[in-house]
C-alpha positions in Angstrom: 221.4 186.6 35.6 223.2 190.1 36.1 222.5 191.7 39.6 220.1 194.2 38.6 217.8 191.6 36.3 218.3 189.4 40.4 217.0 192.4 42.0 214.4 193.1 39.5 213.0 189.3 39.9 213.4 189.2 43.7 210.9 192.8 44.2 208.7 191.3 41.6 208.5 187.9 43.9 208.1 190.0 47.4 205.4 192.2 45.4 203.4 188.8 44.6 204.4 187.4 48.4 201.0 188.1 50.9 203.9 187.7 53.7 206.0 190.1 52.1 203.7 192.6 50.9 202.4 191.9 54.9 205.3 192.6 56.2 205.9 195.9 54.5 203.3 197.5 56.0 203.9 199.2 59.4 200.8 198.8 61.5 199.5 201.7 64.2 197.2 199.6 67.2 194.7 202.5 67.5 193.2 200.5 70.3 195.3 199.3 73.6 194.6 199.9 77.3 197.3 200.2 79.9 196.6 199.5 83.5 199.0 198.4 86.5 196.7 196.5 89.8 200.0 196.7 91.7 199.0 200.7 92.1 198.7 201.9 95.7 195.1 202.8 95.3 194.0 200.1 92.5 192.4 200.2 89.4 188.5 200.6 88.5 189.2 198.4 85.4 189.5 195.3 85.1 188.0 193.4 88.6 190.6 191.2 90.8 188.5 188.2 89.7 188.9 188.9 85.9 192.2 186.4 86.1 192.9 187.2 82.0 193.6 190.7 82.8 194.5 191.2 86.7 198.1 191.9 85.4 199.7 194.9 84.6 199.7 195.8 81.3 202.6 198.0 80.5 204.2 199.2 77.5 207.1 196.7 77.8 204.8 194.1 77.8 203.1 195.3 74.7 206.3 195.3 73.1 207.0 191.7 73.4 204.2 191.0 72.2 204.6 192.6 69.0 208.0 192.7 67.7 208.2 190.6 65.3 204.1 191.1 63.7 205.5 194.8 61.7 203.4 196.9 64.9 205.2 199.9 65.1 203.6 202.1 67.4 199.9 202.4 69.1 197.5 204.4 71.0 196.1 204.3 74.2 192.6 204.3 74.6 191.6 205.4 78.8 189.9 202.1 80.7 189.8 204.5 83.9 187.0 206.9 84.6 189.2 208.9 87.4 190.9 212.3 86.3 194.2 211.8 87.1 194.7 208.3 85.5 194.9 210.5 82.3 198.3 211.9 83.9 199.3 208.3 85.0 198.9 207.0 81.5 200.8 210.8 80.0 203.8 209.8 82.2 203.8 205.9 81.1 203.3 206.9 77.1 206.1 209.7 77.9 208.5 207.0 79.0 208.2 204.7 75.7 208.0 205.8 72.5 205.8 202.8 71.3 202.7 204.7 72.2 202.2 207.1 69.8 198.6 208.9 71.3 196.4 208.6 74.1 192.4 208.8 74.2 191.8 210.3 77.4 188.0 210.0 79.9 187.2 213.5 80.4 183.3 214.3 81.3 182.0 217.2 78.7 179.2 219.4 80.6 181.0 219.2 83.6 182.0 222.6 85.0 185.4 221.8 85.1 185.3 220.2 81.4 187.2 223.2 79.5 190.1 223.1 82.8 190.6 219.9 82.2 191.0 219.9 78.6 193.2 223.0 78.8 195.6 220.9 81.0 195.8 217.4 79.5 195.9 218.6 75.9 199.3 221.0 76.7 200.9 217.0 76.2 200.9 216.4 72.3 200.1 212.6 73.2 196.4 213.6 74.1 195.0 212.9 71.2 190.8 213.0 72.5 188.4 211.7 74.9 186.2 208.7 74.8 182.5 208.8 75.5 179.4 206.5 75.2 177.6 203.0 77.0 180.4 203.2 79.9 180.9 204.3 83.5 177.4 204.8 83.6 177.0 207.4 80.4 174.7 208.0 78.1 175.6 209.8 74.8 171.7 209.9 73.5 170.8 212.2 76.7 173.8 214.1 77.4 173.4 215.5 73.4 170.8 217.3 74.5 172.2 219.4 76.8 173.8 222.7 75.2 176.8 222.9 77.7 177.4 219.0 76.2 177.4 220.3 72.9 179.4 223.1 73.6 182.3 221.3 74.7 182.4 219.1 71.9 182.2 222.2 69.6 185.9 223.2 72.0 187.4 219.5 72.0 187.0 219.7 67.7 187.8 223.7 67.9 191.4 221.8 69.6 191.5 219.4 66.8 191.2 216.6 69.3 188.3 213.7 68.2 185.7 211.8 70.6 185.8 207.9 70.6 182.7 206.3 71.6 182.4 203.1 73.5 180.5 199.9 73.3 178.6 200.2 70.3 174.5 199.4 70.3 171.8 201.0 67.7 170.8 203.7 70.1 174.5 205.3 70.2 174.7 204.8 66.6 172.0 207.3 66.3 173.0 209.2 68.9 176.4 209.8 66.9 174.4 210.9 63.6 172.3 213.5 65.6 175.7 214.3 67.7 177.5 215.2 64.3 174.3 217.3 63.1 175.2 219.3 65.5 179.1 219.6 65.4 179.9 218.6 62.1 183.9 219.5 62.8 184.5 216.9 65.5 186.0 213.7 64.2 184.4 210.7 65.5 185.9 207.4 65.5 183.2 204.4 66.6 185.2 201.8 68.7 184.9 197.8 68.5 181.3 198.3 65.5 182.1 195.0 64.7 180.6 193.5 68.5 177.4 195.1 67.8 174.5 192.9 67.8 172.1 193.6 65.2 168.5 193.9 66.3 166.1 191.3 64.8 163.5 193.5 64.5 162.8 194.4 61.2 162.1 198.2 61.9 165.0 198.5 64.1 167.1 196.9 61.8 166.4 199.1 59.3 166.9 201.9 60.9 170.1 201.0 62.0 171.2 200.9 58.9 170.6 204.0 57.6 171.9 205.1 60.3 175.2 203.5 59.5 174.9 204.6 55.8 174.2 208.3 57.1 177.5 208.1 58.8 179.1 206.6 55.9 178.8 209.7 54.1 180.4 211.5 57.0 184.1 211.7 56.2 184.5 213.3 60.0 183.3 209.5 61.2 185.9 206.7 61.3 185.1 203.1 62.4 188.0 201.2 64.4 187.6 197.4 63.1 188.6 196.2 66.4 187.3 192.9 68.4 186.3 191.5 65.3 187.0 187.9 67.0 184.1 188.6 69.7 181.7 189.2 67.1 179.0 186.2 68.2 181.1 183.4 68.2 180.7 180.3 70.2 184.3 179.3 69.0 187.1 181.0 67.9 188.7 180.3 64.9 191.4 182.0 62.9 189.6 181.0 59.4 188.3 185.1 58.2 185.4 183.6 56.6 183.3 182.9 59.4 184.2 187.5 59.7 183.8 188.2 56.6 180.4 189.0 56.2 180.5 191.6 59.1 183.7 193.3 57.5 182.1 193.2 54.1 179.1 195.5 55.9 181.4 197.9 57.2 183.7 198.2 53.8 180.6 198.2 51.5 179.2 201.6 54.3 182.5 202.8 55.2 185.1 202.0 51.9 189.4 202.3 52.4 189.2 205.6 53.6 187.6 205.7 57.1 188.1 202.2 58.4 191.3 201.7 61.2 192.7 199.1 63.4 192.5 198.6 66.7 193.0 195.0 68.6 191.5 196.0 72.1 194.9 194.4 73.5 194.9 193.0 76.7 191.2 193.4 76.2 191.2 190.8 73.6 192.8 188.3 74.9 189.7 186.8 76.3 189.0 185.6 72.9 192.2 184.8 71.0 196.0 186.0 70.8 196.9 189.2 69.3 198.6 187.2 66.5 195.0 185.6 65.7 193.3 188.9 66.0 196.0 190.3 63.4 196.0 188.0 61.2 192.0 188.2 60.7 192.2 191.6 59.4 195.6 191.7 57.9 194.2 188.9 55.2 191.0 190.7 54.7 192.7 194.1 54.3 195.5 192.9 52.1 193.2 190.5 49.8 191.8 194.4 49.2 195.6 195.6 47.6 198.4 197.1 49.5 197.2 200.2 49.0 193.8 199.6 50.9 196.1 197.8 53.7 198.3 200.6 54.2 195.3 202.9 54.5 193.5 200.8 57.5 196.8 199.8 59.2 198.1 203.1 59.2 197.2 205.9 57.1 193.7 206.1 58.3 194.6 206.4 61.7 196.9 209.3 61.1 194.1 211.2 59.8 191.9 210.2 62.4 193.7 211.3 65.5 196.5 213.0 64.5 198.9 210.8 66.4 202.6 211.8 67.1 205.5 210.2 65.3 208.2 209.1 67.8 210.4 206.5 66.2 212.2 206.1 63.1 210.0 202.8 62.5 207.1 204.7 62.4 206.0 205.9 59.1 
Protein backbone atom coordinates (compact mmCIF):
# COMPACT_ATOMS: atom_id res chain seq x y z
CA UNK A 1 0.00 0.00 0.00
CA UNK A 2 1.59 3.36 -1.30
CA UNK A 3 1.28 6.33 1.36
CA UNK A 4 -1.33 8.18 -0.22
CA UNK A 5 -3.76 4.84 -0.85
CA UNK A 6 -2.53 4.51 3.62
CA UNK A 7 -3.81 7.95 4.08
CA UNK A 8 -6.74 7.58 1.88
CA UNK A 9 -7.83 4.28 4.00
CA UNK A 10 -6.91 5.72 7.45
CA UNK A 11 -9.57 9.31 6.83
CA UNK A 12 -11.97 6.80 5.46
CA UNK A 13 -11.69 4.67 8.96
CA UNK A 14 -11.70 7.99 11.30
CA UNK A 15 -14.81 9.27 9.01
CA UNK A 16 -16.67 5.86 9.95
CA UNK A 17 -15.03 6.12 13.80
CA UNK A 18 -18.07 7.74 16.26
CA UNK A 19 -14.83 8.53 18.48
CA UNK A 20 -13.13 10.12 15.80
CA UNK A 21 -15.71 11.84 14.10
CA UNK A 22 -16.40 12.90 18.16
CA UNK A 23 -13.31 14.06 18.56
CA UNK A 24 -13.24 16.37 15.57
CA UNK A 25 -15.64 18.44 16.74
CA UNK A 26 -14.67 21.43 18.99
CA UNK A 27 -17.41 21.88 21.46
CA UNK A 28 -18.54 25.65 23.00
CA UNK A 29 -20.20 24.93 26.88
CA UNK A 30 -22.84 27.73 26.31
CA UNK A 31 -23.78 27.03 29.90
CA UNK A 32 -21.18 27.31 33.07
CA UNK A 33 -21.33 29.46 36.26
CA UNK A 34 -18.39 30.73 38.04
CA UNK A 35 -18.55 31.60 41.63
CA UNK A 36 -15.65 31.77 44.43
CA UNK A 37 -17.28 31.48 48.52
CA UNK A 38 -13.84 32.42 49.64
CA UNK A 39 -14.95 36.26 48.56
CA UNK A 40 -14.84 38.84 51.38
CA UNK A 41 -18.52 39.50 51.20
CA UNK A 42 -19.79 35.85 49.94
CA UNK A 43 -21.90 34.65 47.32
CA UNK A 44 -25.88 34.67 47.02
CA UNK A 45 -25.52 31.42 45.00
CA UNK A 46 -25.02 28.46 45.90
CA UNK A 47 -25.90 28.19 50.10
CA UNK A 48 -22.88 27.05 52.59
CA UNK A 49 -24.92 23.86 53.15
CA UNK A 50 -25.11 22.92 49.30
CA UNK A 51 -21.74 20.72 50.05
CA UNK A 52 -21.65 19.77 45.95
CA UNK A 53 -21.05 23.27 45.08
CA UNK A 54 -19.64 25.33 48.24
CA UNK A 55 -16.27 25.43 46.20
CA UNK A 56 -14.97 27.80 44.08
CA UNK A 57 -15.57 27.31 40.71
CA UNK A 58 -12.94 28.97 38.64
CA UNK A 59 -11.83 28.82 35.18
CA UNK A 60 -8.76 26.61 36.03
CA UNK A 61 -10.85 24.27 37.51
CA UNK A 62 -13.11 24.06 34.46
CA UNK A 63 -10.16 23.43 32.52
CA UNK A 64 -9.15 20.26 34.16
CA UNK A 65 -12.08 19.18 33.79
CA UNK A 66 -12.28 19.31 30.19
CA UNK A 67 -9.07 18.82 28.50
CA UNK A 68 -9.10 15.98 27.10
CA UNK A 69 -13.42 15.71 26.13
CA UNK A 70 -12.48 18.31 22.53
CA UNK A 71 -14.23 21.54 24.97
CA UNK A 72 -12.65 24.32 23.59
CA UNK A 73 -14.01 27.34 25.01
CA UNK A 74 -17.47 28.27 27.06
CA UNK A 75 -19.68 30.90 28.25
CA UNK A 76 -20.64 32.16 31.41
CA UNK A 77 -23.98 32.29 32.33
CA UNK A 78 -24.48 35.01 35.78
CA UNK A 79 -25.66 32.82 39.13
CA UNK A 80 -25.47 36.36 41.07
CA UNK A 81 -28.25 38.86 41.11
CA UNK A 82 -25.78 41.75 42.49
CA UNK A 83 -24.55 44.44 39.82
CA UNK A 84 -21.07 44.26 40.28
CA UNK A 85 -20.62 40.44 40.13
CA UNK A 86 -21.02 41.16 36.36
CA UNK A 87 -17.50 43.09 36.72
CA UNK A 88 -16.19 40.25 39.04
CA UNK A 89 -16.95 37.60 36.48
CA UNK A 90 -15.48 40.44 33.23
CA UNK A 91 -12.22 40.41 35.16
CA UNK A 92 -12.11 36.44 35.79
CA UNK A 93 -13.19 35.66 31.90
CA UNK A 94 -10.52 38.55 31.06
CA UNK A 95 -7.83 36.54 32.69
CA UNK A 96 -8.40 33.08 30.75
CA UNK A 97 -9.21 32.76 27.43
CA UNK A 98 -11.37 29.52 27.95
CA UNK A 99 -14.37 31.65 28.49
CA UNK A 100 -15.40 32.84 25.38
CA UNK A 101 -18.80 35.09 26.53
CA UNK A 102 -20.59 35.98 29.55
CA UNK A 103 -24.55 36.28 30.20
CA UNK A 104 -24.74 38.88 32.49
CA UNK A 105 -28.12 39.70 35.43
CA UNK A 106 -29.06 43.12 34.63
CA UNK A 107 -32.88 44.18 35.69
CA UNK A 108 -34.64 45.80 32.38
CA UNK A 109 -37.29 48.54 33.62
CA UNK A 110 -35.04 49.67 36.10
CA UNK A 111 -34.10 53.29 35.85
CA UNK A 112 -30.64 52.63 35.79
CA UNK A 113 -31.19 49.61 33.15
CA UNK A 114 -29.73 51.55 29.88
CA UNK A 115 -26.40 52.85 32.43
CA UNK A 116 -25.81 49.62 33.10
CA UNK A 117 -25.95 48.18 29.82
CA UNK A 118 -23.88 51.07 28.44
CA UNK A 119 -21.09 50.10 30.80
CA UNK A 120 -20.96 46.30 30.93
CA UNK A 121 -21.42 45.88 27.11
CA UNK A 122 -18.12 48.43 26.41
CA UNK A 123 -16.35 44.52 27.35
CA UNK A 124 -16.87 42.41 24.03
CA UNK A 125 -17.31 39.30 26.55
CA UNK A 126 -20.85 40.63 27.52
CA UNK A 127 -22.66 38.79 25.38
CA UNK A 128 -26.64 39.40 27.18
CA UNK A 129 -28.54 39.21 30.22
CA UNK A 130 -30.55 36.40 31.67
CA UNK A 131 -34.15 36.87 32.86
CA UNK A 132 -37.06 34.65 33.99
CA UNK A 133 -38.36 32.24 37.32
CA UNK A 134 -35.25 33.58 39.40
CA UNK A 135 -34.29 36.00 42.12
CA UNK A 136 -37.78 36.54 42.61
CA UNK A 137 -38.79 37.57 38.69
CA UNK A 138 -41.43 37.20 36.73
CA UNK A 139 -41.14 37.52 32.90
CA UNK A 140 -45.09 37.10 32.25
CA UNK A 141 -45.75 40.45 34.39
CA UNK A 142 -42.71 42.51 33.75
CA UNK A 143 -43.79 42.06 29.62
CA UNK A 144 -46.30 44.21 30.24
CA UNK A 145 -44.79 47.09 31.29
CA UNK A 146 -43.55 49.37 28.27
CA UNK A 147 -40.26 50.64 29.93
CA UNK A 148 -39.68 46.45 30.14
CA UNK A 149 -40.25 46.24 26.66
CA UNK A 150 -38.32 49.10 25.84
CA UNK A 151 -35.18 47.90 27.04
CA UNK A 152 -35.35 44.76 25.38
CA UNK A 153 -36.06 46.58 22.11
CA UNK A 154 -32.15 48.52 23.37
CA UNK A 155 -30.44 45.15 24.60
CA UNK A 156 -31.45 43.52 20.66
CA UNK A 157 -30.82 47.31 19.13
CA UNK A 158 -26.94 46.19 20.90
CA UNK A 159 -27.07 42.83 19.29
CA UNK A 160 -26.83 41.34 22.72
CA UNK A 161 -29.71 38.32 23.39
CA UNK A 162 -31.78 37.51 26.74
CA UNK A 163 -31.54 33.97 28.28
CA UNK A 164 -34.36 32.97 30.29
CA UNK A 165 -34.19 30.84 33.40
CA UNK A 166 -35.83 27.80 34.80
CA UNK A 167 -38.23 26.87 32.30
CA UNK A 168 -42.20 26.17 33.17
CA UNK A 169 -45.31 26.50 30.64
CA UNK A 170 -46.16 29.98 31.86
CA UNK A 171 -42.60 31.46 30.73
CA UNK A 172 -42.86 29.58 27.70
CA UNK A 173 -45.66 31.70 26.81
CA UNK A 174 -44.44 34.53 28.24
CA UNK A 175 -41.40 34.22 25.62
CA UNK A 176 -43.98 33.89 22.59
CA UNK A 177 -45.84 37.08 23.57
CA UNK A 178 -42.29 38.64 24.67
CA UNK A 179 -41.07 38.07 20.92
CA UNK A 180 -44.50 39.49 19.45
CA UNK A 181 -43.37 42.35 20.64
CA UNK A 182 -39.52 42.54 19.85
CA UNK A 183 -39.20 40.23 17.25
CA UNK A 184 -35.17 41.40 16.87
CA UNK A 185 -34.05 40.07 20.30
CA UNK A 186 -32.57 36.68 20.13
CA UNK A 187 -33.74 34.49 22.81
CA UNK A 188 -32.07 31.43 23.91
CA UNK A 189 -34.38 29.15 26.54
CA UNK A 190 -32.05 27.64 29.12
CA UNK A 191 -32.07 23.87 30.68
CA UNK A 192 -36.12 23.18 28.32
CA UNK A 193 -35.26 19.83 28.79
CA UNK A 194 -36.05 20.06 33.06
CA UNK A 195 -39.41 21.14 32.26
CA UNK A 196 -42.14 19.18 33.66
CA UNK A 197 -44.97 18.77 31.32
CA UNK A 198 -48.36 19.52 32.76
CA UNK A 199 -50.80 16.55 32.82
CA UNK A 200 -53.58 18.42 32.14
CA UNK A 201 -54.77 17.91 28.81
CA UNK A 202 -55.60 21.66 28.12
CA UNK A 203 -52.45 22.86 29.52
CA UNK A 204 -50.57 20.43 27.77
CA UNK A 205 -51.80 21.34 24.67
CA UNK A 206 -51.24 24.63 24.90
CA UNK A 207 -47.87 24.25 25.75
CA UNK A 208 -47.21 22.81 22.88
CA UNK A 209 -48.17 25.10 20.54
CA UNK A 210 -46.49 27.30 22.31
CA UNK A 211 -43.29 25.47 21.74
CA UNK A 212 -44.16 24.94 18.04
CA UNK A 213 -44.89 28.83 17.76
CA UNK A 214 -41.43 29.33 18.93
CA UNK A 215 -40.11 26.77 16.66
CA UNK A 216 -40.83 28.89 13.76
CA UNK A 217 -38.93 31.65 15.42
CA UNK A 218 -35.48 31.56 14.06
CA UNK A 219 -34.62 34.53 16.77
CA UNK A 220 -35.36 31.61 19.57
CA UNK A 221 -32.65 29.10 20.43
CA UNK A 222 -33.02 26.24 23.01
CA UNK A 223 -29.84 25.30 25.09
CA UNK A 224 -30.19 21.35 25.50
CA UNK A 225 -28.63 21.63 28.87
CA UNK A 226 -29.46 19.41 32.20
CA UNK A 227 -30.81 16.88 30.10
CA UNK A 228 -29.59 14.25 33.02
CA UNK A 229 -32.20 16.02 35.59
CA UNK A 230 -34.92 15.46 33.36
CA UNK A 231 -37.23 13.27 36.04
CA UNK A 232 -35.00 10.69 36.79
CA UNK A 233 -34.93 8.64 39.93
CA UNK A 234 -31.48 7.23 38.77
CA UNK A 235 -28.97 8.37 36.58
CA UNK A 236 -27.77 6.43 33.97
CA UNK A 237 -25.56 7.22 31.02
CA UNK A 238 -27.71 4.82 28.61
CA UNK A 239 -29.48 8.07 26.03
CA UNK A 240 -32.47 6.07 25.63
CA UNK A 241 -34.07 6.61 28.80
CA UNK A 242 -33.37 10.89 27.03
CA UNK A 243 -34.26 10.24 23.98
CA UNK A 244 -37.73 10.87 23.90
CA UNK A 245 -37.37 14.45 25.40
CA UNK A 246 -34.51 15.27 22.82
CA UNK A 247 -36.63 13.75 19.98
CA UNK A 248 -39.44 16.60 21.11
CA UNK A 249 -37.11 19.36 20.99
CA UNK A 250 -35.35 18.22 17.43
CA UNK A 251 -38.74 17.26 15.82
CA UNK A 252 -39.97 21.54 17.16
CA UNK A 253 -36.59 23.00 17.05
CA UNK A 254 -34.53 20.92 14.02
CA UNK A 255 -30.23 21.40 13.59
CA UNK A 256 -30.40 24.88 13.42
CA UNK A 257 -31.47 26.41 16.78
CA UNK A 258 -30.62 23.75 19.24
CA UNK A 259 -27.03 24.41 21.52
CA UNK A 260 -25.22 22.96 24.32
CA UNK A 261 -24.85 23.88 27.52
CA UNK A 262 -23.94 21.34 30.65
CA UNK A 263 -24.95 23.71 33.62
CA UNK A 264 -21.32 22.85 35.05
CA UNK A 265 -20.80 22.90 38.48
CA UNK A 266 -24.52 23.01 38.41
CA UNK A 267 -24.70 19.65 37.12
CA UNK A 268 -22.80 17.89 39.10
CA UNK A 269 -25.54 17.04 41.38
CA UNK A 270 -26.74 14.61 38.92
CA UNK A 271 -23.70 13.10 37.05
CA UNK A 272 -20.07 14.02 35.79
CA UNK A 273 -19.65 16.39 33.04
CA UNK A 274 -18.22 13.33 31.05
CA UNK A 275 -21.82 11.58 31.57
CA UNK A 276 -23.62 14.74 30.76
CA UNK A 277 -21.38 14.97 27.42
CA UNK A 278 -21.55 11.98 26.38
CA UNK A 279 -25.57 11.89 26.45
CA UNK A 280 -25.85 14.46 23.85
CA UNK A 281 -22.61 13.95 22.00
CA UNK A 282 -24.21 10.33 20.88
CA UNK A 283 -27.60 11.72 20.14
CA UNK A 284 -26.16 14.67 18.17
CA UNK A 285 -23.61 12.66 16.29
CA UNK A 286 -26.13 9.55 15.54
CA UNK A 287 -27.77 12.81 13.56
CA UNK A 288 -24.31 13.23 11.07
CA UNK A 289 -21.42 15.36 11.76
CA UNK A 290 -22.86 18.02 10.20
CA UNK A 291 -25.87 18.25 12.74
CA UNK A 292 -23.12 17.79 15.62
CA UNK A 293 -21.03 20.55 14.60
CA UNK A 294 -24.06 22.76 14.35
CA UNK A 295 -25.34 22.03 18.19
CA UNK A 296 -21.80 21.82 19.63
CA UNK A 297 -20.67 24.87 18.09
CA UNK A 298 -22.03 26.54 15.16
CA UNK A 299 -25.36 27.26 16.73
CA UNK A 300 -23.96 28.87 19.51
CA UNK A 301 -21.97 31.32 17.42
CA UNK A 302 -25.07 32.54 15.98
CA UNK A 303 -26.78 32.71 19.02
CA UNK A 304 -24.65 35.00 21.10
CA UNK A 305 -22.12 36.11 19.07
CA UNK A 306 -19.29 34.87 21.32
CA UNK A 307 -15.67 36.07 20.99
CA UNK A 308 -12.90 33.79 19.61
CA UNK A 309 -9.78 33.84 21.88
CA UNK A 310 -7.75 30.81 21.11
CA UNK A 311 -6.38 29.10 18.21
CA UNK A 312 -8.47 25.94 19.35
CA UNK A 313 -11.42 27.57 18.93
CA UNK A 314 -13.02 27.36 15.65
Amino acid sequence: MNRRTFICVAVSIAALDPKAQAASIPIIDTHIHLFDPRRPRGIPWPPKNDSILYKPALPDRYRKLIAELGVVGAIEVECSPLLEDNQWVLDVASKDTIIVGTVGNLEPGKPDFRKHLERFHKNSLFRGIRYGNLWGRNLSDEILRPQFISDLRALADAGLGLDTAMPDPILISAVVRLTDQVPSLRVVIDHLPQLAPPTEAQALGQLHANLLELGKRPQVYVKVSEVVRWDRDEVTDDLNPYRPRLDELWDIFGPDRLIYGSDWPNSDHWAAYPIVLKLVREYFLSKGLDVAEKFFWKNSLAAYRWVKRAPSQP
